[in-house]
C-alpha positions in Angstrom: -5.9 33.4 -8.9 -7.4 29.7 -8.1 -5.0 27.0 -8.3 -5.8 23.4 -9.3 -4.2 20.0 -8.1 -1.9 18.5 -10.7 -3.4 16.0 -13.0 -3.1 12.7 -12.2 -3.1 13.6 -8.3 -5.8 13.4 -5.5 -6.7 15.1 -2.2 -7.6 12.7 0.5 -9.2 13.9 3.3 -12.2 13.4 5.5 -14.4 10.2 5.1 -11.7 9.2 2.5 -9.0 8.9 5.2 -10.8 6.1 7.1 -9.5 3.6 4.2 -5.8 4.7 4.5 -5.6 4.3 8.2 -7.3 1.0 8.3 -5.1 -0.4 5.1 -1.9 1.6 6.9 -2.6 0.0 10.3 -3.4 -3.2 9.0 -0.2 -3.3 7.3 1.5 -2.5 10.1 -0.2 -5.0 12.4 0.8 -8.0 9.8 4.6 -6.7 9.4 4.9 -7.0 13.3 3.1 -10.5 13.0 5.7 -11.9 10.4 8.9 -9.9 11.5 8.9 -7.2 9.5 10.5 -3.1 10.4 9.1 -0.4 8.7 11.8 1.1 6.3 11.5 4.9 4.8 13.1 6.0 1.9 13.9 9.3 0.1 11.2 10.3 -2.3 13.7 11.2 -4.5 16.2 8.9 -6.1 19.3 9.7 -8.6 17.8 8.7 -12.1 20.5 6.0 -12.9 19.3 3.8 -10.2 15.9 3.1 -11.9 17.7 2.8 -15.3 19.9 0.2 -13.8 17.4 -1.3 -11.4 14.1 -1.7 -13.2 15.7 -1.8 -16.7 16.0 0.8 -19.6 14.0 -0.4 -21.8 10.7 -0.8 -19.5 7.4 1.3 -20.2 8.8 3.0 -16.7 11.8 4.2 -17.7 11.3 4.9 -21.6 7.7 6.7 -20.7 6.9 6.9 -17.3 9.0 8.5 -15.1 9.2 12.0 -13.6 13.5 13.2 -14.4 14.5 16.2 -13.7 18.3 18.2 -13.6 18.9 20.0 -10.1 20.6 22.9 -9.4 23.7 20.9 -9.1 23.6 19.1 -12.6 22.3 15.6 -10.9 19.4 13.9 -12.8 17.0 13.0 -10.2 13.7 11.1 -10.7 11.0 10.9 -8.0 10.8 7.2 -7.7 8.2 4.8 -10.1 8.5 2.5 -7.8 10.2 0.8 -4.2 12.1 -1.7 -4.7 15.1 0.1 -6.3 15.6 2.6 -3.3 15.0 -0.1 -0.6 18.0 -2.3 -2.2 19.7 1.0 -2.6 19.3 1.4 1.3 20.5 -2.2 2.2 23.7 -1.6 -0.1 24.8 2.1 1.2 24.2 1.1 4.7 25.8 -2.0 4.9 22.7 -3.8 6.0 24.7 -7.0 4.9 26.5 -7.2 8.3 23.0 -7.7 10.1 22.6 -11.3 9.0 20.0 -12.8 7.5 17.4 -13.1 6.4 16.9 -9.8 7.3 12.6 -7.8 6.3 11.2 -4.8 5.4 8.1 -2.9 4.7 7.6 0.5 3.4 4.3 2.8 2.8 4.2 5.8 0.9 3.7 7.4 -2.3 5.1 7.0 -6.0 5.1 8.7 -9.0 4.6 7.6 -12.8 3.2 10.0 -16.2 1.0 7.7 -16.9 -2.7 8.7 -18.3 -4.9 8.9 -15.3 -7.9 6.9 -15.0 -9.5 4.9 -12.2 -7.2 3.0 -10.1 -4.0 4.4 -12.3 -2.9 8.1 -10.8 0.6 9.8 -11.6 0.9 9.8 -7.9 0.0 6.6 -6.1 0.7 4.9 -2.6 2.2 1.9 -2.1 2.9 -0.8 0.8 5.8 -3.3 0.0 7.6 -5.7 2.0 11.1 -7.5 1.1 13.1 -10.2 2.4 16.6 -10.4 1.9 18.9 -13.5 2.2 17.1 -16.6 1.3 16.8 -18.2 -1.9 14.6 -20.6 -0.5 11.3 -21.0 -1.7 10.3 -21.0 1.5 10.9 -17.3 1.3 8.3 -17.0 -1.8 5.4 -18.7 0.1 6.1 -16.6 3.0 6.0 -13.7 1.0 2.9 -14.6 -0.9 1.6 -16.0 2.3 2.1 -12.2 4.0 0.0 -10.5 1.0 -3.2 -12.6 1.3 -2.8 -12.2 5.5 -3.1 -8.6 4.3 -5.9 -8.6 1.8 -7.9 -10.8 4.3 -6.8 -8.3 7.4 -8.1 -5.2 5.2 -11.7 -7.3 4.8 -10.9 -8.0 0.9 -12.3 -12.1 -0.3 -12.9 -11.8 -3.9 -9.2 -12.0 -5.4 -7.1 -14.8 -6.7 -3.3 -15.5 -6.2 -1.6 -16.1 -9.9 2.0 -17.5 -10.0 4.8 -18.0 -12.3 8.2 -19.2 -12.7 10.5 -17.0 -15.2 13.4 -18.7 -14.6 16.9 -18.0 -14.1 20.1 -16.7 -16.0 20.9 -20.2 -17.0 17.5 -21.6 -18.5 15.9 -18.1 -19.4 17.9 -17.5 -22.6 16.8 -20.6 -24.3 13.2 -19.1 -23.5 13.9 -15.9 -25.0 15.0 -18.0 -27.8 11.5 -20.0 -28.1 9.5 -16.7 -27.5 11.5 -14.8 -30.4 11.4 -18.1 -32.8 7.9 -17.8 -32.3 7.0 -14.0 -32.3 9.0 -13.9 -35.4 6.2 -15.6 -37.1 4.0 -12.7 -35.9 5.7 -9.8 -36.4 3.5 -8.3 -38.9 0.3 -8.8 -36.8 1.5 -7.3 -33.3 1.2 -3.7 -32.3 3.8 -1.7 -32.6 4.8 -1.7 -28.7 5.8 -5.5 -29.2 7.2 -4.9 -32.3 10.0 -2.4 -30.1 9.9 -5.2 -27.6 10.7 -8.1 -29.8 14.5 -6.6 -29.8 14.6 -5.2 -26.6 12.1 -7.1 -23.9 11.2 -9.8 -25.5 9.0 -11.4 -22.3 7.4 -8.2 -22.0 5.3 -9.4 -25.4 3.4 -11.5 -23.4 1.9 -8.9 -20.9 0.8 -7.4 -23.6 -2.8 -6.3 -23.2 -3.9 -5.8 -27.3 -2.0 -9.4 -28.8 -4.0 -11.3 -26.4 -5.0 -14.2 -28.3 -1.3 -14.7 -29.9 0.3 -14.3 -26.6 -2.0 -17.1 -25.3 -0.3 -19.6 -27.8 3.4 -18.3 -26.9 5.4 -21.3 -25.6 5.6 -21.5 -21.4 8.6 -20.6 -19.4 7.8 -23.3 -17.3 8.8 -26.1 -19.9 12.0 -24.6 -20.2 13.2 -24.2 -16.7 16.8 -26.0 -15.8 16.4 -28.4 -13.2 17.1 -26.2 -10.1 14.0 -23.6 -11.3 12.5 -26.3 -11.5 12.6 -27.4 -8.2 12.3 -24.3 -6.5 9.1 -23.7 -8.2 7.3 -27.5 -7.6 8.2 -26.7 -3.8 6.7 -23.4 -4.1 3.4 -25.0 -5.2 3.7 -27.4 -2.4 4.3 -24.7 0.5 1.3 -22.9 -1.0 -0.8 -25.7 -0.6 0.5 -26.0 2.9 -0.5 -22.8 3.7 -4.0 -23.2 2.0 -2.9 -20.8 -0.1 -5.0 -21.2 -3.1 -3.6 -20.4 -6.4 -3.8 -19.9 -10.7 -0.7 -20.5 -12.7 -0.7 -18.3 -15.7 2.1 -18.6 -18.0 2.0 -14.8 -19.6 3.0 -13.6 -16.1 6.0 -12.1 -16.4 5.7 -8.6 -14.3 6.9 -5.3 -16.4 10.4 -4.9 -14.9 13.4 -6.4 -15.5 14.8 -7.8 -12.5 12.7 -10.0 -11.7 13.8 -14.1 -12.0 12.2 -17.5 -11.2 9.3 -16.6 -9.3 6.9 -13.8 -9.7 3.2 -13.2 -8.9 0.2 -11.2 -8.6 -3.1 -10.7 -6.6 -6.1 -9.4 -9.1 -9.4 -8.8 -7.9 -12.3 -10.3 -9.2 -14.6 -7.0 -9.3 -12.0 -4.7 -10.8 -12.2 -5.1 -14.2 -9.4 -4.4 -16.4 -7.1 -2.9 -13.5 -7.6 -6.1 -11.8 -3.8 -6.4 -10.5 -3.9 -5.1 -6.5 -0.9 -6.8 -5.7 2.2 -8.0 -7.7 5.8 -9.2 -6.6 8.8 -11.9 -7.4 12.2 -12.8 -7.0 15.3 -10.8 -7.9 18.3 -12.2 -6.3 20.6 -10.9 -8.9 19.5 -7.2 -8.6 21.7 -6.2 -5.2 24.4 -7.6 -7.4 23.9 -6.1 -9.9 24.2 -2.2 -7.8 27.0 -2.7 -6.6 26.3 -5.0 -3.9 27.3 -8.8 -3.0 25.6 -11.2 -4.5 22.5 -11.9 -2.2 19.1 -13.4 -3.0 16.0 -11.1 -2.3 12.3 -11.2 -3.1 9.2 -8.3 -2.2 5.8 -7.5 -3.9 4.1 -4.2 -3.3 -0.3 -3.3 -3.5 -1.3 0.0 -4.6 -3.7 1.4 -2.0 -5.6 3.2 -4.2 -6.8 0.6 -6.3 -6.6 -2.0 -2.7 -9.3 0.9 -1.9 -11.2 0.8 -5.1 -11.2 -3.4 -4.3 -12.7 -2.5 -0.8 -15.5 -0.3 -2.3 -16.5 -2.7 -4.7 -16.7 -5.6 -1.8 -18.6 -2.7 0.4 -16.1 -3.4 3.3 -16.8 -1.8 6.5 -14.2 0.7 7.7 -14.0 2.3 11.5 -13.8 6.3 10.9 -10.8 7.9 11.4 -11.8 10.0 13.6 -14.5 9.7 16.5 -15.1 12.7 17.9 -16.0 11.4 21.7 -16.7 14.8 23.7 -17.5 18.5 22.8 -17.4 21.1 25.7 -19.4 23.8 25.5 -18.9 26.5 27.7 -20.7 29.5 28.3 -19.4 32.3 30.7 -16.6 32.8 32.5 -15.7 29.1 33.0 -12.8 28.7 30.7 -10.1 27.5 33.3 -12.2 25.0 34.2 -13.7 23.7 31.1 -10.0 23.5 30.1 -9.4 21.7 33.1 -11.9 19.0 32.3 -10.6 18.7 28.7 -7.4 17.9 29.6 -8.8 15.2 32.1 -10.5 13.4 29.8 -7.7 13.7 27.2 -5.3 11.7 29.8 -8.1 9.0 29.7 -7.4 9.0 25.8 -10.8 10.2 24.9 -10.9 12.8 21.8 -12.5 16.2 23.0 -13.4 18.7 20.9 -13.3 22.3 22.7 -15.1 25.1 21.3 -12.9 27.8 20.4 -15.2 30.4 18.8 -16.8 31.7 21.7 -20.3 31.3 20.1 -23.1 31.2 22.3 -24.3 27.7 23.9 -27.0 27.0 20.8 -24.1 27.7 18.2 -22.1 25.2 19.9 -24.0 22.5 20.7 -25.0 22.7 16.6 -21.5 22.2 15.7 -21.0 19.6 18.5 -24.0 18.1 16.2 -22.2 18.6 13.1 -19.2 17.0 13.6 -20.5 14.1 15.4 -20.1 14.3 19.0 -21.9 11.2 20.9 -21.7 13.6 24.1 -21.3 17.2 24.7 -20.3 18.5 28.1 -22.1 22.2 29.1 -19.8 23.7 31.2 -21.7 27.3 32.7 -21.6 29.7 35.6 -24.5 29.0 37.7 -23.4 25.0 37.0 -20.6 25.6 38.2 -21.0 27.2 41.4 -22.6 24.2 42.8 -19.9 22.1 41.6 -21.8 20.4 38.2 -21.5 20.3 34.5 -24.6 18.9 32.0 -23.5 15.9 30.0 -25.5 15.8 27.5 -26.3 12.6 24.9 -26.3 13.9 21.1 -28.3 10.9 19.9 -31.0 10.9 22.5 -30.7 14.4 23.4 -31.3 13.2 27.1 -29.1 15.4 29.7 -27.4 14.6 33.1 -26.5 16.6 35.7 -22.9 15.2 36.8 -20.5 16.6 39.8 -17.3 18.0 38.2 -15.1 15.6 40.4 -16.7 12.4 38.8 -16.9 13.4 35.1 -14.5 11.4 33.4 -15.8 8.3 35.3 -19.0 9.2 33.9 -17.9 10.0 30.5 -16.1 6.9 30.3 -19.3 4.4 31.6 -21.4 6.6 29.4 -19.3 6.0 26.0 -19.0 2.3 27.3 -23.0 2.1 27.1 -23.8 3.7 23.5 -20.0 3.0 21.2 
């Protein structure tokens, strides 16, 4: 019997991988830069924390999410998404006794039942950073700041920052007000997802992607923001534009979960079409609060990789392959300790070696070292041997040199020097 990958899911593997590592390294190299440790949660999450967290009446937790009763009665859900477990961490370990403001990042995967199409899979990857402690909107520009270091780091120029302020506890109801004064006249034209939303989430009416045209008319959350909001958004602007930071404000931006507050954002991509969103964050000081936690402010975004690699396909970025393989050694004879031997030299000098393990005959092998992409191939034989030489041969050129065995690595290192 054949099996088949689960719908919605991908192999990655060979050529494929060269745009994870450079997007996962190039994360890691812009954490270090602003501060930031690498934090790793637990795939798995107890169910009520996403109800709680991201809200029960979100397309996520009404539609989306992957529950499930284990062995010992506990409704788990693999987690939608990672903010929820990361806050979950910084609760249950008392991370409130480090100080703050205190960073993370995380990489890894998520899951959602979600129809698959491009750019939208029911497992997809993720790299997120949040920063606890400030309520500053200092803290926002950083944070926005951080993503487009990113984008730029992983080659990506054809994007555009779009901000928001929702507001707060004390302004936002008077908003919900407006937006449900004014829906109300509407109610008959919507779909039927905004008509279930006009009770429950009423600021999720104006992400919605089929009442375009009467969400565009909606009344702004920024004209009803209390003074404070207010405030904390103008300087947002203004450290922006300190940064050179360009940015769009768009006042349907409202991001699909529910605790979000005053500022939120996103990064869409210019040649992505309708999945245009690559990057998407905010503010959500009241959520640690909210699980059980004291009362501290907190912001964080997160990119999906998958459609960050769709972005750097489309903008024909050029990524180094994730694997160069440096040196084969061929070996022909009874010669194995010592091709070993050399392998393991050159290995110390951090250069990948390939080292044939088929015992084919030298023709075989130097076809594979061909294959997989060897710049050099190292013939390692009996007669060589004896007079204390190995062949280093160049797999582009095809030109060989006769090398002492005492002095190949230096050679092998001047020679990849002269053609990488």
């Amino acid at each position: 019997m054949k099996y088949a990958r689960i719908k919605g899911t991908n192999d990655i593997y060979g050529e494929e991988m060269s745009y994870w590592y450079m997007i996962e390294e190039s994360t890691r190299k812009i954490a270090k830069l602003f501060g930031y440790s690498e934090i790793r949660t637990p795939i798995i999450e107890p169910t009520e924390l996403f109800v709680r967290s991201v809200g029960e009446e979100t397309d996520i937790v009404q539609k989306e999410m992957y529950t499930f009763e284990d062995k010992g009665g506990r409704s788990i859900t693999l987690r939608p998404e990672g903010t929820a477990p990361v806050v979950r961490a910084f609760i249950e370990n008392s991370f409130i006794n480090k100080g703050f403001p205190q960073r993370y990042f995380y990489i890894g995967p998520m899951f959602r039942y979600e129809r698959p199409q491009k750019g939208r899979q029911r497992q997809f990857h993720q790299v997120g950073f949040e920063l606890f402690g400030s309520e500053s909107s200092l803290a926002d520009a950083e944070v926005i700041y951080l993503a487009v270091k990113l984008l730029k780091e992983i080659g990506l120029t054809k994007f555009k920052v779009v901000i928001n302020s929702i507001g707060c506890e004390k302004c936002r109801p008077q908003y919900r007000e407006a937006l449900k004064e004014y829906y109300a006249k509407h109610l008959d034209e919507v779909c039927d997802d905004c008509k279930r939303r006009y009770n429950t989430n009423i600021l999720r009416l104006l992400d919605c992607k089929v009442d375009v045209e009467i969400a565009d008319k909606a009344p702004r959350s920024i004209d009803y923001l209390c003074d404070e909001c207010k405030e904390h958004y103008n300087n947002l602007k203004k450290y922006l534009k300190m940064l050179d930071v360009d940015f769009e404000e768009d006042h349907k931006l409202v991001r699909g979960l529910d605790y979000y507050n005053r500022t939120v954002f996103e990064i869409r991509h210019d040649l992505l079409g309708a999945q245009s969103a690559i990057a998407g964050g905010g503010r959500y000081d009241r959520l640690i609060e909210m699980m059980g936690g004291k009362s501290v402010s907190a912001l964080g975004f997160a990119m999906g990789m998958e459609r960050l690699i769709i972005a750097m396909k489309a903008e024909n970025v050029k990524v180094p392959p994730a694997l160069v393989n440096h040196v084969y050694i061929a070996h022909v004879g009874d010669v194995i300790e010592a091709a070993l031997n050399i392998a393991e030299d050159l290995r110390r000098n951090n250069i990948t070696v390939v080292f044939d393990v088929m015992e084919r005959g030298l023709r075989a092998q130097l076809k594979h070292a061909d294959r997989i992409g060897a710049l050099l191939a190292i013939i390692v034989g009996e007669n060589e041997l004896s007079e204390d030489f190995v062949v280093v041969k160049d797999m582009e050129s095809g030109e060989d040199s006769k090398v002492d065995i005492n002095f190949v690595v230096d050679f092998v290192l001047d020679k990849l020097k002269e053609i990488m």
